[in-house]
N, C-alpha and C positions, 0 to 999 in steps of 0.2 A: 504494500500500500504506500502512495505517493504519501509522506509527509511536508510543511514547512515549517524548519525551525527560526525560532523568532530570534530577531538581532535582539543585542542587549537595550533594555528600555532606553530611550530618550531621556534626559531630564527633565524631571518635571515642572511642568509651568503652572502648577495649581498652588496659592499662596495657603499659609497656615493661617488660619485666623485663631486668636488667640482666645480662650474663654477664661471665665472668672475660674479661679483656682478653687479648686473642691475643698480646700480647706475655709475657704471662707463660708460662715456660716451664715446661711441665706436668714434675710430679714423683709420684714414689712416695707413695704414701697414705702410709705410714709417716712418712716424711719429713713429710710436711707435717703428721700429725696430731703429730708431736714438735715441730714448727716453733709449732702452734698451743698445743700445752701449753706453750709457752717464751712465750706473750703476742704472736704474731705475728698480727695481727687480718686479715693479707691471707689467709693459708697456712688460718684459721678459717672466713674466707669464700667460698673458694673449696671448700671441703669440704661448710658448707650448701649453693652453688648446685647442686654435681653432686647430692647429694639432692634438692632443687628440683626438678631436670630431671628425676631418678626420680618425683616424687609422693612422694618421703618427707618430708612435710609437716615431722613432729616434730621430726625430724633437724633437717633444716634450720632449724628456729626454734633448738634447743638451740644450733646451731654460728653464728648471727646472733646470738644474745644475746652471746657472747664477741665476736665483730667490733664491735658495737656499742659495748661498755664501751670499746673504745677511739677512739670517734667516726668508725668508719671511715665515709665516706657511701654506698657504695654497699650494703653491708650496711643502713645505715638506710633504706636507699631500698626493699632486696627486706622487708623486714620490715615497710614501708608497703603493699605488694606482699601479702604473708599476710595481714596484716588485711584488706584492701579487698575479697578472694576469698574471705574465709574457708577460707582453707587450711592446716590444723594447728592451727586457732586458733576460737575465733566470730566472725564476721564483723563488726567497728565501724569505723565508716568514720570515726571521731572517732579512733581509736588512727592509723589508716592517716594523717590527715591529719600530727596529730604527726608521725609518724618522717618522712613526706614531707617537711616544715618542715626538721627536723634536716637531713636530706639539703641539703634545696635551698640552706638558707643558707649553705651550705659549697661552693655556685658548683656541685654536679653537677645536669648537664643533665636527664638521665631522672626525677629526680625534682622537678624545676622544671615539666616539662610535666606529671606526675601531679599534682602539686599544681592547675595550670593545668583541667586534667581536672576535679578533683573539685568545685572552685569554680564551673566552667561549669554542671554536671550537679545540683548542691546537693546534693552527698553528705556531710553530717557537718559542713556548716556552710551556713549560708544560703548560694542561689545567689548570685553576684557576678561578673557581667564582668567589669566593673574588673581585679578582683585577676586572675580567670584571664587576662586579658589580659594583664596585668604580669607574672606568674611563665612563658607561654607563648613570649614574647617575649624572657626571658632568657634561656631554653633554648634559644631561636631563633636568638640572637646567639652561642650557641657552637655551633650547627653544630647541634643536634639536628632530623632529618629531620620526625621528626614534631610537633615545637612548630613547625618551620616548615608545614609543611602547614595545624595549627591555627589560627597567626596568619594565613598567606593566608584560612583561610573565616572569622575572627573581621571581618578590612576587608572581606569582603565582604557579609558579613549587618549589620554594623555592633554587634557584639557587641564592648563595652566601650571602643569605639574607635569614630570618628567612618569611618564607610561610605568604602571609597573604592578605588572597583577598581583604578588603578593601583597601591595597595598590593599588594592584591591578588594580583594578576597577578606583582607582584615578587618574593614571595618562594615562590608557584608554581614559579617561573624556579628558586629557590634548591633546590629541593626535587626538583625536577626534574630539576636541574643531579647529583644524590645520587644519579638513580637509583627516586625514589620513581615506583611504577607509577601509585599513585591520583593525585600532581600530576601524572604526565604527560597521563594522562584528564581530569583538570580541566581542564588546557590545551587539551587538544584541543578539550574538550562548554564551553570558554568563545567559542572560534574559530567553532564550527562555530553557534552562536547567531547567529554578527553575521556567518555566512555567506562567512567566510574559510574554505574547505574546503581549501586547500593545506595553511594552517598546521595546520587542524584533522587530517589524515591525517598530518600529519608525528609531532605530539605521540601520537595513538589510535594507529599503527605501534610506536612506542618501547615505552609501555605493553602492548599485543597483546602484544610481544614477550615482557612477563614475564608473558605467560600473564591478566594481565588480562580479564573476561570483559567487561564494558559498554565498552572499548575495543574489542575482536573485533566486539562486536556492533554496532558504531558503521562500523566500517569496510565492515561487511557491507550497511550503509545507504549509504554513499558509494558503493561499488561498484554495488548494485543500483538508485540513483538517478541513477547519474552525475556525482556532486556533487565537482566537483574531478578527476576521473577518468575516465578511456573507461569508460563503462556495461561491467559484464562480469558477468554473472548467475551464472558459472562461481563467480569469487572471489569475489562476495556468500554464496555458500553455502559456502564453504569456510571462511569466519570465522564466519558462523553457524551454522554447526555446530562449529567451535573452542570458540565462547561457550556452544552450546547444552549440548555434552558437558561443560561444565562446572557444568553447573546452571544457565544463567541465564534463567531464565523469559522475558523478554523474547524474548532469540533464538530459542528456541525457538518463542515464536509464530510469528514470523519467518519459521522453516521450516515452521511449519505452511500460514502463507501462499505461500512458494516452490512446496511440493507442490500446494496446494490451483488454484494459477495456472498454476505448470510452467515457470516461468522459472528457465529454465536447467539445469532436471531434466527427469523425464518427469512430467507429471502423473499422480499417485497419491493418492488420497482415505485412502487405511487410512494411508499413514504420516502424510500433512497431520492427521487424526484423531489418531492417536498424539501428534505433537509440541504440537497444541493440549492432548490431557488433561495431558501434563506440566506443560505452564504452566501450565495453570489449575488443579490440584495445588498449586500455589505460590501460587496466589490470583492472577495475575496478568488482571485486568480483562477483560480483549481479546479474551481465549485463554477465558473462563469464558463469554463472551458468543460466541465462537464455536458453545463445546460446548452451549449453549443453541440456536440458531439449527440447530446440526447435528440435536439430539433433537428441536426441533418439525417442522421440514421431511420428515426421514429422510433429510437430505443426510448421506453418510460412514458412519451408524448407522442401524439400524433405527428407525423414527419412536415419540418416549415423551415425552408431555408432561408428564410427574411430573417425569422426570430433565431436560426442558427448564424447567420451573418452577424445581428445586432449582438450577441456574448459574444462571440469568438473577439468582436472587435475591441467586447472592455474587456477584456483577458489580455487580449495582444498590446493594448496601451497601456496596459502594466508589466509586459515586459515575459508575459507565457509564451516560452518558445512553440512549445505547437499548436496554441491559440494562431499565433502567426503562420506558421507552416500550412494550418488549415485555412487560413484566408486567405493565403497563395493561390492556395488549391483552386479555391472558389473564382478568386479572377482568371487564372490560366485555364479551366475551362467555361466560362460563366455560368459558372450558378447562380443563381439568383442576384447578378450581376451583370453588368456588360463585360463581355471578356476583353480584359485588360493585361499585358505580358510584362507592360509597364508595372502596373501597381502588385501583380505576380512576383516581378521581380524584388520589388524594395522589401514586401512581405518573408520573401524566402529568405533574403539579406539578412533581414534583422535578425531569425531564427537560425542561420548560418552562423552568425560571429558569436550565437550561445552554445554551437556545435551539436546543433543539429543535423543527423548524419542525414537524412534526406533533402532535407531541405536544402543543404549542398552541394547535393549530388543535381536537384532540380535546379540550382543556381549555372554550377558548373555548364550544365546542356543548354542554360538560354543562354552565358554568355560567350560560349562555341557557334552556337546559332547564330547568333547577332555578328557577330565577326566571320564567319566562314559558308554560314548555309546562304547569304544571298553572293557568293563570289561566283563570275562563271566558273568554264571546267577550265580554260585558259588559264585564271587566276591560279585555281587550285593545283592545277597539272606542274605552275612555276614552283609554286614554294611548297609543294609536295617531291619535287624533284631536289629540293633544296633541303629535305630532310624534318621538313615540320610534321609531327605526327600526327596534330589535329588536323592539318591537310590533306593529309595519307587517308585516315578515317571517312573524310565528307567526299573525298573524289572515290573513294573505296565503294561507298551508299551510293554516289551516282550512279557510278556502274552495274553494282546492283538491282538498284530498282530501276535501272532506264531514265534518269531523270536528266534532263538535259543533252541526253545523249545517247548511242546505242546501249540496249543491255549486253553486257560482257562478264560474264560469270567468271572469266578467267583471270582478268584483268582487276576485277572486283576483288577476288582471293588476294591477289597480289599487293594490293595495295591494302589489305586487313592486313598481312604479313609484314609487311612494312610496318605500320604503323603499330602493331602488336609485338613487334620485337623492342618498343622504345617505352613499351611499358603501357599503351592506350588499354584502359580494360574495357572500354567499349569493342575495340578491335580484337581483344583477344576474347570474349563473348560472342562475335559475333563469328570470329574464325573457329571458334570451336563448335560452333553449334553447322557452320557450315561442313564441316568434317566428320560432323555426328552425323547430318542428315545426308551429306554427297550429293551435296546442291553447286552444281558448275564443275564437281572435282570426286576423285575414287572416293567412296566412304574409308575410315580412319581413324576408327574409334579411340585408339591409342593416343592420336594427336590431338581429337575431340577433348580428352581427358587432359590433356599437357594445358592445352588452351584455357580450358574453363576454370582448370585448378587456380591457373594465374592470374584469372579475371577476380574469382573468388576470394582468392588470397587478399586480394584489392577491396575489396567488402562488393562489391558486383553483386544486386542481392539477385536479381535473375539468372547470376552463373552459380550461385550457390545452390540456388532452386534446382537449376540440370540438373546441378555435381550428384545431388541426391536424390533427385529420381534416376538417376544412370545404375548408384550404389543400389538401391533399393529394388529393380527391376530386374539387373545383374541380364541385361541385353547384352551389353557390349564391353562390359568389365565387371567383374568377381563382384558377386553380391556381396554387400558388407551395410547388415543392417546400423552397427553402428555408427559408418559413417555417413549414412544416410540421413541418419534424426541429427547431427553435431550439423550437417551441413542445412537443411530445415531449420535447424533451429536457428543458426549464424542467419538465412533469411527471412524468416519470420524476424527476429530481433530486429529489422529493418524495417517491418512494415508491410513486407510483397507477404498480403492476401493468400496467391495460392500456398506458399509454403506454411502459410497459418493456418488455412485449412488442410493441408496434407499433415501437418501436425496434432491439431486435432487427433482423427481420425487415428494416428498410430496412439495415442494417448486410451482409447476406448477401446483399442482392441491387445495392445504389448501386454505380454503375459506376466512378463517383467514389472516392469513401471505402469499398468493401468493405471490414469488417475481421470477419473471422470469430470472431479473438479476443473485440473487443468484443459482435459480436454475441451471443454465448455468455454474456458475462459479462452481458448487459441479460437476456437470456432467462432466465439462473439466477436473475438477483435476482428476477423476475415468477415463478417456477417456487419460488420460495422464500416465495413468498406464497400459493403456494396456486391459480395460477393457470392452469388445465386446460390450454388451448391452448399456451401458451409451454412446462408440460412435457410437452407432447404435441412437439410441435417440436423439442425439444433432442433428446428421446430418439431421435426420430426421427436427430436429425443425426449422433449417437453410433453410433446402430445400422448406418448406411451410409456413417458417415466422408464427410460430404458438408463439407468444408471444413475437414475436424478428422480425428482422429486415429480409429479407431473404438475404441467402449467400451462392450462390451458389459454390462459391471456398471454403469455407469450410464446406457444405455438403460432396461436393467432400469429397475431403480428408477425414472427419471421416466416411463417409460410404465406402472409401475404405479400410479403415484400419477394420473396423468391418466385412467388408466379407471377406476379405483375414484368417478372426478366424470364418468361418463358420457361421456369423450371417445372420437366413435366411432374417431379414426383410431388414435387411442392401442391402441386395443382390438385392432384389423385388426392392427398394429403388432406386438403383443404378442403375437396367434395366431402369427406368421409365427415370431417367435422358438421359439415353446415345437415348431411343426411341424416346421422345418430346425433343430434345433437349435444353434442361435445365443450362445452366452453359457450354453446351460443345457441340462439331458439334452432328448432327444426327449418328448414326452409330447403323445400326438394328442389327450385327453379337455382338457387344458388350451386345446390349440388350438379345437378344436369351441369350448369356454366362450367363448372371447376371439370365436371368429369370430360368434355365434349373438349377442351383445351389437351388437356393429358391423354386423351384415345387418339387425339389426331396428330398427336406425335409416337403414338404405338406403344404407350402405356397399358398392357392386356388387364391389368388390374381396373384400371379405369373405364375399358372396355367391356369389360366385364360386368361392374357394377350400372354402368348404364342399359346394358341389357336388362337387369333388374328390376333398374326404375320403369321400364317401359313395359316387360311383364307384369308386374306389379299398380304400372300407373299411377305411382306415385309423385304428385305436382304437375302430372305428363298424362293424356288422353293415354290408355293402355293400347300397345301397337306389339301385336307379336312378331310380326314380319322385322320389325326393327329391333325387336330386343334378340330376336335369332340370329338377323344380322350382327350384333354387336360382340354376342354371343362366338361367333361363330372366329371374328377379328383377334378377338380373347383366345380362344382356340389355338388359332394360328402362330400368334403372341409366344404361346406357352404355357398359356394360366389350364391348367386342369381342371380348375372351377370351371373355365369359359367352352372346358371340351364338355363337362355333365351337363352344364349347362343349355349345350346345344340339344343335346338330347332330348331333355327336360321339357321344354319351350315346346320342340317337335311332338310331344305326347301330346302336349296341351294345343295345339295348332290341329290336331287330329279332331284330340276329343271335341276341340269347337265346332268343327267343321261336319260332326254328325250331329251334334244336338242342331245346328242350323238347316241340314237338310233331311 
């Protein structure tokens, strides 16, 4: 599961406002505002703060002017406090700084850190470490929780003090030692970096405790990773959902991924969708790039590529590499777009220099194109002869495919060979697969293998795709199932579909490694691309719970999305649901549809079944002459049903035919 770990906190820009000291023993208003007309500057300021804590701004400043004429500091300190908020006052952070001084020179702590605050932040006077360091620090050494929190992240960014994480860390300790929730989370997300996860659970616990949310949600990673702890999916979700119901985007993706996998819950698509939109609501990266990936596919939501454009774009403007690589995607072929090769390009860029292994690879080919594929063959014949490889390659394609010029199979080879001896894995992809097939040249499976291994070796994910259907087929070299799945997997890790689905597929059946789970999750990323058979397969496996759970709402779905691209079993699939009503009401006119698509591609199951409905006359005027017909197709197919079947129908075409005469 994708995580992000959080940078260390900012500093914070929230002021202490100071309150009457629990030792004073509360009195009657009267009392104290006689106490205050007598020049008592505590009994004056204790009468502004409870206005304070009302929002009676005014008050409050009228009853700190009096506290103030007698240098009280804490009263100079809330009156630093009004200005900085503009509360009762206009907002000058130049007034605020004053009283903050006044205060602080007078050795009180809360306003030594607001002063410290305002310095860091350059409110009402040029920023300056330095000084906020020095005034942070003094506050720090009389105990104030939050100047110590400050100076910990001052030694750790190296803000006005020389860097120095044992600092650090020390007066973390101190602050932590208080009580403070955010040091104890610092402590924790500074352990859990350098992979000390004991101590890291012990400090994120403490914090959890005061109800902390990025501590909750941290603990929910420990648990669901095992890090430090017996793996327990139960209490992974139990803190993140602690963290989630408190707002914090991140957990919430969290759970959206829990639901979306089913660790530890039951897999459920509409809540994994729910706890994504919340995050990504909050802007949070991960969760917007999901709800993109949800609207282009139709995985969770019905499929809308407007509202997959509108996330992927606030994902990719924070900076999610394959937020961006998909919106590449989208202009270089227009989706729901004008196709754009321009705006394709700067998209794939930005997700290239995060190293993005596709999205470089699709950089790479437009700015080959752009430079080489509008040259003539004149051009390219020059500085192909001059030993340019990407030269070699696009006059190698001319020949090829007859573009520009005669087709020359010969000359074609020639110039892959070229260019694939200088290292092009396009060229040596495309020469191996020419030697596999003995397309213009003798077949050569041995060279087919030398070529592709080299494209491969290059991350080439369609040479690696060959490499192992080659091992796996054991055609034209030594079966070796393991290097089959190592080279599958090396393409799939890229992204190429079919190796996702041929991965799959060995995951459900390797007697070894069966793992249904994974095989699911290879078949959804292929079915997430759009790719007919893998969701033709899954849905299938939902529909009959063949090593999973069954799910008829996402049967549905991916066997809709696979027949709407012509897949026949998808279609056969999809009749059976809409006939036994499976996940959805009965509806025979739906089933006819689905089956009448899949017979006429010579699905004898399909044909079969529609002979049924037409004997039966179910949704359908009953026709035996057609269901014999259908009957008979099935037959032929292979279906043994569809051979009794012929028979069956023929008694019954008898029997009618004498009760009629």
């Amino acid at each position: 599961m994708h995580k992000t770990i959080l940078s260390y906190a900012l500093l914070s820009a929230l002021l202490c406002i100071s309150a009457c000291s629990d030792n004073t023993p509360a009195q009657p208003e009267n009392t104290q505002e006689k106490q205050c007309q007598n020049g008592n500057a505590q009994a004056c300021f204790d009468i502004g703060w409870q206005h304070h804590k009302a929002q009676n701004y005014g008050l409050a400043k009228s009853y700190y002017d009096k506290a103030v004429a007698h240098h009280l500091p804490v009263a100079q300190n809330n009156m630093g406090v009004l200005y900085e908020q503009g509360q009762g006052v206009k907002q000058d952070y130049r007034q605020a700084k004053e009283w903050y001084e006044k205060s602080a020179h007078q050795g009180y702590a809360t306003a030594q850190n607001n002063l410290c605050l305002l310095y860091a932040n350059g409110k009402g006077v040029a920023q300056d470490y330095v000084q906020a360091f020095e005034w942070c620090e003094k506050a720090a050494n009389q105990g104030s929780v939050q100047a110590q929190y400050n100076v910990a992240h001052m030694y750790a960014k190296g803000w006005g003090v020389a860097k120095n994480e044992e600092k650090s860390i020390e007066w973390l300790l101190k602050a932590a030692k208080q009580n403070s929730s955010q040091a104890q989370y610092q402590l924790g997300f500074i352990y859990y970096s350098k992979q000390d996860y004991a101590q890291a659970k012990s400090w994120f616990e403490q914090a959890a405790q005061q109800n902390h949310s990025d501590a909750q949600n941290y603990l929910g990673i420990l648990y669901e990773l095992g890090q430090g702890v017996q793996q327990d999916y139960a209490k992974s979700y139990d803190w993140y959902e602690k963290a989630a119901n408190q707002g914090n985007a991140i957990a919430q993706s969290n759970l959206g991924l829990i639901y979306e996998h089913g660790k530890g819950v039951l897999q459920d698509d509409e809540r994994s969708f729910q706890w994504y939109q919340k995050s990504a609501q909050q802007d949070y990266a991960l969760a917007q790039l999901k709800l993109g990936l949800a609207y282009e596919t139709g995985k969770f939501v019905q499929k809308d590529l407007q509202q997959a454009k509108i996330w992927y774009e606030k994902a990719a403007q924070q900076g999610n590499k394959d937020a961006q690589y998909h919106l590449g995607l989208m202009y270089e072929y227009g989706k729901e777009v004008k196709k754009d090769n321009n705006q394709a390009f700067e998209w794939y860029a930005k997700a290239a220099e995060q190293g993005h292994t596709q999205a470089q690879q699709k950089l790479d080919k437009q700015l080959l194109q752009k430079r080489y594929g509008k040259m003539s063959i004149q051009e390219l014949q020059q500085i192909a002869e001059m030993g340019d490889s990407n030269a070699q390659f696009y006059l190698a394609i001319k020949y090829d495919k007859g573009q520009d010029i005669a087709k020359d199979k010969n000359k074609a080879v020639y110039w892959y060979q070229k260019s694939a001896e200088q290292g092009n894995r396009d060229a040596q992809y495309l020469l191996g697969l020419t030697y596999l097939i003995g397309d213009g040249i003798a077949k050569n499976p041995q060279q087919a293998k030398l070529w592709l291994t080299k494209a491969a070796e290059q991350n080439h994910s369609k040479a690696q795709f060959k490499l192992g259907q080659m091992y796996g087929n054991g055609k034209h070299i030594a079966k070796n199932d393991n290097m089959m799945k190592y080279w599958f997997e090396k393409s799939a890790q890229q992204g190429f579909a079919d190796a996702q689905y041929a991965l799959g597929l060995i995951y459900f059946v390797d007697d070894i490694e069966k793992d249904a789970a994974l095989a699911c999750e290879w078949l959804q990323q292929a079915a997430n691309q759009g790719h007919k058979e893998a969701q033709s397969v899954l849905g299938i496996t939902y529909l009959k719970g063949l090593q999973v759970e069954k799910n008829y709402y996402k049967a549905h779905q991916l066997l809709q999305q696979s027949a709407q691209q012509g897949d026949k079993d998808a279609q056969f699939a999809l009749g059976t649901m809409y006939e036994d009503g499976l996940g959805l009401a009965i509806d025979y006119t739906q089933a006819k549809t689905h089956y009448e698509q899949a017979a006429e591609k010579g699905n004898a199951k399909a044909q079969n079944n529609l002979g049924i409905l037409y004997a039966r006359g179910n949704g359908i005027e009953r026709n035996l002459t057609q269901a014999k017909h259908y009957f008979e197709e099935a037959c032929r197919g292979g279906s043994q049903k569809g051979c009794n079947n012929v028979k069956k129908v023929e008694v019954a075409m008898n029997d009618f035919q004498r009760e009629n005469h």
